[in-house]
KELUM-724158 format. One record per atom (N, C-alpha, C, O, CB): residue number from 1; residue in one letter; atom name; x, y, z. Coordinates in pm, whole numbers, always signed. Glycine has a CB too. Layout:
REM KELUM-724158
ATOM     i   aa   at       c1       c2       c3
ATOM   NUM    a   CA        X        Y        Z
...
This chain:
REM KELUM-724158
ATOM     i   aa   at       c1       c2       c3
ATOM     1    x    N      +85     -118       +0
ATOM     1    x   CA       +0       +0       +0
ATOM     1    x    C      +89     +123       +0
ATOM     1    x    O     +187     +133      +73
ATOM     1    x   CB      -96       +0     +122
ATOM     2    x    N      +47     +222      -90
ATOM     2    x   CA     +125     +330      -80
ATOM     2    x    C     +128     +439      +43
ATOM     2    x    O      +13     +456      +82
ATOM     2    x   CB      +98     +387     -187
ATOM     3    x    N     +198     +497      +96
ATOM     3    x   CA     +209     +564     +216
ATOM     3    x    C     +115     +571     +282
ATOM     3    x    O       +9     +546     +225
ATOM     3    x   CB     +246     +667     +213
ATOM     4    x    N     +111     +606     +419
ATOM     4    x   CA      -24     +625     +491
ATOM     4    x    C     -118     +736     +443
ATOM     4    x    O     -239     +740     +419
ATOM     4    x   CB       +1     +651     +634
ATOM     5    x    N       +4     +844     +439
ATOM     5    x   CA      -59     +992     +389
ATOM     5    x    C     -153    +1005     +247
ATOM     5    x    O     -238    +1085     +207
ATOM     5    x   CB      +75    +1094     +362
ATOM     6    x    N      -97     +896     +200
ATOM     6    x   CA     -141     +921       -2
ATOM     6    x    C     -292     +781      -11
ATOM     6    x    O     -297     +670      +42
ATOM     6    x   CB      +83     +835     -170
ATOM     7    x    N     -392     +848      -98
ATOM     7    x   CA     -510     +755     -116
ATOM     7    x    C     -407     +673     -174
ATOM     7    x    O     -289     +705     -187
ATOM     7    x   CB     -655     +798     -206
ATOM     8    x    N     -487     +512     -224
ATOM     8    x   CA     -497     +437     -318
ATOM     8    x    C     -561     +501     -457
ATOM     8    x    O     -680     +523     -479
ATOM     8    x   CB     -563     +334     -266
ATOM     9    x    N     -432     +530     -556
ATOM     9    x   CA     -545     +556     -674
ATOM     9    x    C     -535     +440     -744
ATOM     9    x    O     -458     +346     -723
ATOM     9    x   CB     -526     +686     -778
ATOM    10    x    N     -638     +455     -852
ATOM    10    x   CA     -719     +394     -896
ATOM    10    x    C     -582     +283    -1021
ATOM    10    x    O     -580     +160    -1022
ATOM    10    x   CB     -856     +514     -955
ATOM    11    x    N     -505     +355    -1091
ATOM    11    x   CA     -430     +313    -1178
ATOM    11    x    C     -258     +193    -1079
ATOM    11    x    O     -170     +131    -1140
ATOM    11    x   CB     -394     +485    -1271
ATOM    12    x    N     -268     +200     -976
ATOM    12    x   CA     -215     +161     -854
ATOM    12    x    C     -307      +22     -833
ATOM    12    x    O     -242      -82     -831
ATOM    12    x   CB     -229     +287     -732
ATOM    13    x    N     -406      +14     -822
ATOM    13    x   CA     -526      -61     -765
ATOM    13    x    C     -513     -172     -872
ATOM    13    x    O     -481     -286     -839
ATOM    13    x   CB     -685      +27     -759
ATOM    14    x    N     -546     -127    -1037
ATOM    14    x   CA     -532     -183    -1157
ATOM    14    x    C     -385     -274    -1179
ATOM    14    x    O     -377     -382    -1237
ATOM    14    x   CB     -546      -65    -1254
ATOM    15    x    N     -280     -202    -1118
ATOM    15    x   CA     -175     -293    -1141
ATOM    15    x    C     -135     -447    -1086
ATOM    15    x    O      -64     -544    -1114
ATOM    15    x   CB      -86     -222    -1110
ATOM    16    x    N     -252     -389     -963
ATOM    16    x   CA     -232     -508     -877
ATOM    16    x    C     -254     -640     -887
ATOM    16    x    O     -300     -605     -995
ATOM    16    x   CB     -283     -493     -794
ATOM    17    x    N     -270     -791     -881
ATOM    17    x   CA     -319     -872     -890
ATOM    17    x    C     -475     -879     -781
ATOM    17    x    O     -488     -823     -672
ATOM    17    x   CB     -211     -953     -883
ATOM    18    x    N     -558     -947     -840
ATOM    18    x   CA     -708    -1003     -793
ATOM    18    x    C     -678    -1055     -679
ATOM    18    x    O     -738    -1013     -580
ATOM    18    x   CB     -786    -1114     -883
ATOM    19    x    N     -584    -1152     -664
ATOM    19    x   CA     -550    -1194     -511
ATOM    19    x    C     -533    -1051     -445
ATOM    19    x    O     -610     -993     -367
ATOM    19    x   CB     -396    -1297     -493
ATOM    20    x    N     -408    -1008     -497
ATOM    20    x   CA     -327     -871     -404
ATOM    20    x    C     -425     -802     -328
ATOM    20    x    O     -418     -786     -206
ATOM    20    x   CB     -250     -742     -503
ATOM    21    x    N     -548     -745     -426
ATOM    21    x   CA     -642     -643     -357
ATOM    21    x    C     -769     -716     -295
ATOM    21    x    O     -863     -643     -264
ATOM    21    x   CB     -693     -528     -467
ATOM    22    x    N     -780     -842     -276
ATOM    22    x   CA     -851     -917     -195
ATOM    22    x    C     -781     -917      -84
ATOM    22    x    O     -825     -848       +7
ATOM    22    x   CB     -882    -1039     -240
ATOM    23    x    N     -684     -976      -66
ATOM    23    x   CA     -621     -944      +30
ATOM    23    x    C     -635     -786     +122
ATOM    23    x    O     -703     -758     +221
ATOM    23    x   CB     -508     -969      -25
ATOM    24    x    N     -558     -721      +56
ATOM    24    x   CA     -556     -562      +40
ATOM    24    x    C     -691     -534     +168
ATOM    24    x    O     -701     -503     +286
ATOM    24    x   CB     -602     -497     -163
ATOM    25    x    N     -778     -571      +48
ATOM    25    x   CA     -929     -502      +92
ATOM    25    x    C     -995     -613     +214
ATOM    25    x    O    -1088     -574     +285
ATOM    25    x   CB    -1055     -493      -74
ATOM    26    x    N     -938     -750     +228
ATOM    26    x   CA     -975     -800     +370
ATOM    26    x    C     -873     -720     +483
ATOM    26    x    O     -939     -705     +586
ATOM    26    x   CB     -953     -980     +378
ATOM    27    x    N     -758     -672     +497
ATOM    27    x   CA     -691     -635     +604
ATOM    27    x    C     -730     -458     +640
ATOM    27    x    O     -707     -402     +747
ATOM    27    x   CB     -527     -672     +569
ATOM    28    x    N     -798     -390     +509
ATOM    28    x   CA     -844     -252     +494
ATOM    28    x    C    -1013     -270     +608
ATOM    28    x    O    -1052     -197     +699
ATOM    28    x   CB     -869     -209     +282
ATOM    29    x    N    -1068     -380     +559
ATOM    29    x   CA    -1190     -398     +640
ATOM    29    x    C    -1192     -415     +761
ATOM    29    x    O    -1284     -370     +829
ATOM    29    x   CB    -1254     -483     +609
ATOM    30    x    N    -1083     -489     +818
ATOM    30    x   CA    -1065     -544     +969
ATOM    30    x    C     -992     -357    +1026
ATOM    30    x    O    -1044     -289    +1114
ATOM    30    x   CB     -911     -735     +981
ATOM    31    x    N     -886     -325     +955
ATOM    31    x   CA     -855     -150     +988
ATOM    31    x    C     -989      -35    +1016
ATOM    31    x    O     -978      +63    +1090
ATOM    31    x   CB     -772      -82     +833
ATOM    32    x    N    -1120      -76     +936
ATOM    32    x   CA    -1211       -8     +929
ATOM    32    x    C    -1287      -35    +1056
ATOM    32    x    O    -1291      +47    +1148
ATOM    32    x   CB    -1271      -26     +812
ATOM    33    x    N    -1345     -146    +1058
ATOM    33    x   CA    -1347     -203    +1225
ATOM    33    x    C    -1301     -135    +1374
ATOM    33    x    O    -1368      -94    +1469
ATOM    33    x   CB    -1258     -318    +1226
ATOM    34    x    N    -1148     -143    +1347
ATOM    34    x   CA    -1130     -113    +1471
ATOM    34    x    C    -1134      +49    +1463
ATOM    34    x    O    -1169     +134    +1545
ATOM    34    x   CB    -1000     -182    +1529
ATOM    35    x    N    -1089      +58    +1341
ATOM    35    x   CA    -1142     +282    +1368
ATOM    35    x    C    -1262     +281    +1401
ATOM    35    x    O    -1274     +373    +1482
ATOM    35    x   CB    -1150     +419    +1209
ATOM    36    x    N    -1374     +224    +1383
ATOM    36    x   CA    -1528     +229    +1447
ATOM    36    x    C    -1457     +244    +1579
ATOM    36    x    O    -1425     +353    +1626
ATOM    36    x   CB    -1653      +80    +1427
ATOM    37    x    N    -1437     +143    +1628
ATOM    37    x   CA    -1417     +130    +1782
ATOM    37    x    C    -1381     +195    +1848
ATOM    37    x    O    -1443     +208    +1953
ATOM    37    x   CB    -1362      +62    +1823
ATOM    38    x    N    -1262     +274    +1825
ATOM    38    x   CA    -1179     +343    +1864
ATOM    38    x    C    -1277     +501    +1887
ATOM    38    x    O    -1311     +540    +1999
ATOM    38    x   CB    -1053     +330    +1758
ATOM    39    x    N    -1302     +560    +1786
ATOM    39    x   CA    -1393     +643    +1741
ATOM    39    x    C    -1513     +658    +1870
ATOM    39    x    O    -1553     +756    +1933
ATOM    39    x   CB    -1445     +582    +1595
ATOM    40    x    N    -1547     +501    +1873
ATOM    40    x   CA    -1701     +500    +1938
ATOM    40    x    C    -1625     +525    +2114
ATOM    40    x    O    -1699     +590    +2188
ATOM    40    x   CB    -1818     +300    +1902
ATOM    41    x    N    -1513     +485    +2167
ATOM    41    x   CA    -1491     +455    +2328
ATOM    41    x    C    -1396     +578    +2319
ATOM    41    x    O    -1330     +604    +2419
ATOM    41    x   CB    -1416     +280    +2392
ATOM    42    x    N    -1380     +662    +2199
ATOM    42    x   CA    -1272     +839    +2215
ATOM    42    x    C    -1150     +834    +2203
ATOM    42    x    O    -1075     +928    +2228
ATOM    42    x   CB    -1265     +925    +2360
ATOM    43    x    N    -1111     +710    +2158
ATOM    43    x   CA     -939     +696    +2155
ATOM    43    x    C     -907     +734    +2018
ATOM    43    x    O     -793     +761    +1982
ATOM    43    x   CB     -871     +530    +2187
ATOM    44    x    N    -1010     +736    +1940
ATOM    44    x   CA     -966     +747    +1781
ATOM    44    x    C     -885     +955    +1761
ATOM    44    x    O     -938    +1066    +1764
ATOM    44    x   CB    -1176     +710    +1652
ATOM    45    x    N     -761     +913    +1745
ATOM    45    x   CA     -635    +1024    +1734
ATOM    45    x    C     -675    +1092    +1574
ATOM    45    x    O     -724    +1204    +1559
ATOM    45    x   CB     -443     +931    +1738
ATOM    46    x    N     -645    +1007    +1473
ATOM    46    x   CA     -665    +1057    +1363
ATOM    46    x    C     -753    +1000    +1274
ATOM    46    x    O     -758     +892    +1214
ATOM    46    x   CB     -567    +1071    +1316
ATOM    47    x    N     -847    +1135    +1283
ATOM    47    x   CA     -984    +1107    +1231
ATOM    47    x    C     -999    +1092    +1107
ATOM    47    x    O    -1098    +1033    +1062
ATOM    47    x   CB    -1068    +1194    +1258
ATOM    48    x    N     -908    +1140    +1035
ATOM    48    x   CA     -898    +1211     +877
ATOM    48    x    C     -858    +1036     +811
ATOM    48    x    O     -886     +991     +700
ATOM    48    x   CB     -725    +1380     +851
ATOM    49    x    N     -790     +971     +918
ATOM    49    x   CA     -758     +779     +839
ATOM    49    x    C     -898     +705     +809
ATOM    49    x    O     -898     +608     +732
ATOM    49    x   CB     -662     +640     +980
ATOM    50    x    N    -1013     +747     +869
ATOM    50    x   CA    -1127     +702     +880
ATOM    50    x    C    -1217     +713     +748
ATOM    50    x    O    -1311     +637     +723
ATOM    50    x   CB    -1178     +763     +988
ATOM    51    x    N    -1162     +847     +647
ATOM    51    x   CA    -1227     +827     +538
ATOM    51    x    C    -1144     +804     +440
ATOM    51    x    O    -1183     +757     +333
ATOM    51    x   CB    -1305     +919     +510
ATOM    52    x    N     -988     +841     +470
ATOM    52    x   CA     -886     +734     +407
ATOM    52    x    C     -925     +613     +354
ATOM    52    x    O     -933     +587     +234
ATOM    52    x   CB     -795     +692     +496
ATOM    53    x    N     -961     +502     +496
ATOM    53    x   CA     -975     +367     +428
ATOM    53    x    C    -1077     +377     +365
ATOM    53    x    O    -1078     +329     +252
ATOM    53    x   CB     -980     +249     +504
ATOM    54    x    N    -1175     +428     +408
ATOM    54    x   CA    -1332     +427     +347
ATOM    54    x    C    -1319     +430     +154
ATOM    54    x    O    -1362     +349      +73
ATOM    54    x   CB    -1431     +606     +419
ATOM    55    x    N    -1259     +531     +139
ATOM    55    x   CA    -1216     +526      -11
ATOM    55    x    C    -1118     +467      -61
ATOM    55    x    O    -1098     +489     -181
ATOM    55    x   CB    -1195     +627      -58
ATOM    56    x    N    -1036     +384       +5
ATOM    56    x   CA     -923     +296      -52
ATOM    56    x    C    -1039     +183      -70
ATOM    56    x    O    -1071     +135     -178
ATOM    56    x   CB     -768     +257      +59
ATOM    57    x    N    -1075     +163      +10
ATOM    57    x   CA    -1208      +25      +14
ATOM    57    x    C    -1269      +58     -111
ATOM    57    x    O    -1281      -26     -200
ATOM    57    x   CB    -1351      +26     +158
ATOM    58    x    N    -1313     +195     -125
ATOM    58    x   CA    -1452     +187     -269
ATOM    58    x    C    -1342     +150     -371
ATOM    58    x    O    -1370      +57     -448
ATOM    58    x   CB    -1564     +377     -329
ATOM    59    x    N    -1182     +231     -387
ATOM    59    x   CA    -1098     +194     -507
ATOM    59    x    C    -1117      +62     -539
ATOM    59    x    O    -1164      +17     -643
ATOM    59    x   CB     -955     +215     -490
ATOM    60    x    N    -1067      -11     -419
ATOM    60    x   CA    -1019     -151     -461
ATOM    60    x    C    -1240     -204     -534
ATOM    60    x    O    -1290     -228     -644
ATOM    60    x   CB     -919     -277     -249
ATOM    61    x    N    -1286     -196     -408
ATOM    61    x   CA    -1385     -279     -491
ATOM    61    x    C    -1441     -207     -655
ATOM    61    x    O    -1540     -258     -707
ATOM    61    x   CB    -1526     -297     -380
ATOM    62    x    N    -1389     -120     -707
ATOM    62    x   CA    -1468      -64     -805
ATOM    62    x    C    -1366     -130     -939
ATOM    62    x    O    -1401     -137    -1057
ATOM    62    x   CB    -1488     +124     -784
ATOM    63    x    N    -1248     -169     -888
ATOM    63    x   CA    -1151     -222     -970
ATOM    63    x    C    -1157     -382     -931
ATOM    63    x    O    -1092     -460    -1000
ATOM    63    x   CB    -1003     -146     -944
ATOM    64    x    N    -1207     -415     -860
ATOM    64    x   CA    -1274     -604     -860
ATOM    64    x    C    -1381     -578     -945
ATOM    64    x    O    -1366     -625    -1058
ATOM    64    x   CB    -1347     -692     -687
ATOM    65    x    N    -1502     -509     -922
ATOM    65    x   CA    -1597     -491     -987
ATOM    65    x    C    -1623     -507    -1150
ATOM    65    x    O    -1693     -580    -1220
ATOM    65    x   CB    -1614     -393     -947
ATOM    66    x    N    -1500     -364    -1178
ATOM    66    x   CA    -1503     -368    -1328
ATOM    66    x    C    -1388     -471    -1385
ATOM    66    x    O    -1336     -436    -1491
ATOM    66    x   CB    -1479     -213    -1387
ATOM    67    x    N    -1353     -566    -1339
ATOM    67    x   CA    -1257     -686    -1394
ATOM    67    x    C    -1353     -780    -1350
ATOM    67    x    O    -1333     -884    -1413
ATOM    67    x   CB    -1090     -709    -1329
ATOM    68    x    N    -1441     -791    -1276
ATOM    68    x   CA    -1568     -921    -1267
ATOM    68    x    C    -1637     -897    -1427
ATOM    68    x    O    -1639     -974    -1523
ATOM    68    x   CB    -1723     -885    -1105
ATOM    69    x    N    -1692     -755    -1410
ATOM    69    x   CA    -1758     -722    -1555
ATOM    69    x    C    -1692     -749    -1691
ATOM    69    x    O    -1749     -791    -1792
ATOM    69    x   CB    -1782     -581    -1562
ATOM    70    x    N    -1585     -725    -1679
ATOM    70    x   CA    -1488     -776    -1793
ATOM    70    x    C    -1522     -890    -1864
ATOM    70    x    O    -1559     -906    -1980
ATOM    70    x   CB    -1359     -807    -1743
ATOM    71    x    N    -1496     -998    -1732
ATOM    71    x   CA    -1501    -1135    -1760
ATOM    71    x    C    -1599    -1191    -1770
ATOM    71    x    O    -1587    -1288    -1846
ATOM    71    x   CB    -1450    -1198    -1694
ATOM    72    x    N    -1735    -1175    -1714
ATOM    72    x   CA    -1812    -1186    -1747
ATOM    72    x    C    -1912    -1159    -1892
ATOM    72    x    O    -2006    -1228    -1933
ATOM    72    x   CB    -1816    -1159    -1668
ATOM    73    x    N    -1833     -989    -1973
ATOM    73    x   CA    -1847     -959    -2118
ATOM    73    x    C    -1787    -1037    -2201
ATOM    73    x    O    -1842    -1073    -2305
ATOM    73    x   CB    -1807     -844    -2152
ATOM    74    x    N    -1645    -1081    -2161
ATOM    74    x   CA    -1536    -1174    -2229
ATOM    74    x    C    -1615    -1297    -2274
ATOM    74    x    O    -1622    -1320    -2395
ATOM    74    x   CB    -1408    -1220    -2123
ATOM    75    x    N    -1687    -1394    -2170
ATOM    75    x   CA    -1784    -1480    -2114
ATOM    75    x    C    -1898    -1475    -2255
ATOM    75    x    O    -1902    -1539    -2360
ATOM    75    x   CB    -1846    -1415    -1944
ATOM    76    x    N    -1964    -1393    -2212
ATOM    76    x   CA    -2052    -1372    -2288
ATOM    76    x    C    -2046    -1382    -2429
ATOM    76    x    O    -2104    -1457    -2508
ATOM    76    x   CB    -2084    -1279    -2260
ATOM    77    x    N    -1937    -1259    -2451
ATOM    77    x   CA    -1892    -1244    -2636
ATOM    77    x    C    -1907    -1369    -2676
ATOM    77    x    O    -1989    -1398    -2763
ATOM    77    x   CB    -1719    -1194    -2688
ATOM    78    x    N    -1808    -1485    -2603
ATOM    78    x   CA    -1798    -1621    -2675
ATOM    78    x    C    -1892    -1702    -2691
ATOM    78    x    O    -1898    -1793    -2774
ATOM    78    x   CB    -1721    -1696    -2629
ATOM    79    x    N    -2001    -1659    -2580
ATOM    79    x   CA    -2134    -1750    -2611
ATOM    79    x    C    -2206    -1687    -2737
ATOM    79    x    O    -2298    -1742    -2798
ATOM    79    x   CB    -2250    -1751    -2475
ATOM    80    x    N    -2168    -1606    -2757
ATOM    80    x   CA    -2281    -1504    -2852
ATOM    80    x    C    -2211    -1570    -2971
ATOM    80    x    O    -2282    -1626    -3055
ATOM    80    x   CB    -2274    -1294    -2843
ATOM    81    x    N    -2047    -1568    -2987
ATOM    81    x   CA    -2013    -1618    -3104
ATOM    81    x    C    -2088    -1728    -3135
ATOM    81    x    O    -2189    -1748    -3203
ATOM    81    x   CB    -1886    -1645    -3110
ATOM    82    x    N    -2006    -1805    -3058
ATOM    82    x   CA    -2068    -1964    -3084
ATOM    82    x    C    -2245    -1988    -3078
ATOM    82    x    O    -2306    -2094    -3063
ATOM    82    x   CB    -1998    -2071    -2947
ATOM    83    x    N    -2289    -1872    -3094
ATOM    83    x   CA    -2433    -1892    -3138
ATOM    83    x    C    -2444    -1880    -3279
ATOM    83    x    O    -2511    -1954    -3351
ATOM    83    x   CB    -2528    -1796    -3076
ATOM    84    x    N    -2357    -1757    -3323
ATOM    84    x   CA    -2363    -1743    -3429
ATOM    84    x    C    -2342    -1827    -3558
ATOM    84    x    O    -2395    -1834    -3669
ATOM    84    x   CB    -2316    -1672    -3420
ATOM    85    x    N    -2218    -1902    -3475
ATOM    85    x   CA    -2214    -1996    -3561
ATOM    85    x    C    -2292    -2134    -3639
ATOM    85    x    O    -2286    -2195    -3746
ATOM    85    x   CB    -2142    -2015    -3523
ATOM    86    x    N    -2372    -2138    -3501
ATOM    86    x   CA    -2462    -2290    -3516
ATOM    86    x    C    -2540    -2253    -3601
ATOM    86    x    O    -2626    -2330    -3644
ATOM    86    x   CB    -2550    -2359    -3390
C-alpha cells in the first residue's frame, strides 16, 4: 500500500493482482473495524484515516468490480459467437 498519507489511486489498484487487492481489501476492512471502535470509546487520534480507508475500500472494490464485468463480457462475447455460428 502506498504511504499512509497518499489515497490508493485507482491506476495503482489496476496494477495489482485479484488476489493482491482481496487481500488488500480484507486487512483494509478489519482497519475499518477497529477505527469504528476506537472512534465509538474516544481513543480514535486521527480522524482524517477514517475516510482514508473508506475510499481505498470503494478503489479496490470498483476495480474487482469492473474486472468481474470484464469477464463476465469476455464470457458472454464467446457465447454469442458460438451462437452465431450454429
Amino acid at each position: 500500500m502506498p504511504g499512509d498519507n497518499a489515497f490508493l489511486r485507482g491506476e495503482d489498484a489496476r496494477a495489482k493482482t485479484t488476489d493482491e487487492l482481496v487481500d488488500q481489501l480484507t486487512d483494509l476492512k478489519k482497519e475499518q473495524f477497529n477505527l469504528r471502535f476506537q472512534r465509538a470509546t474516544g481513543q480514535l487520534e486521527n480522524t482524517a484515516r477514517v475516510r482514508k480507508v473508506r475510499k481505498d475500500i470503494a478503489v479496490i472494490k470498483t476495480v474487482l468490480g469492473a474486472r468481474r464485468f470484464a469477464e463476465t463480457r469476455k464470457g458472454a462475447g464467446e457465447d454469442e459467437a458460438k451462437n452465431a455460428q450454429a
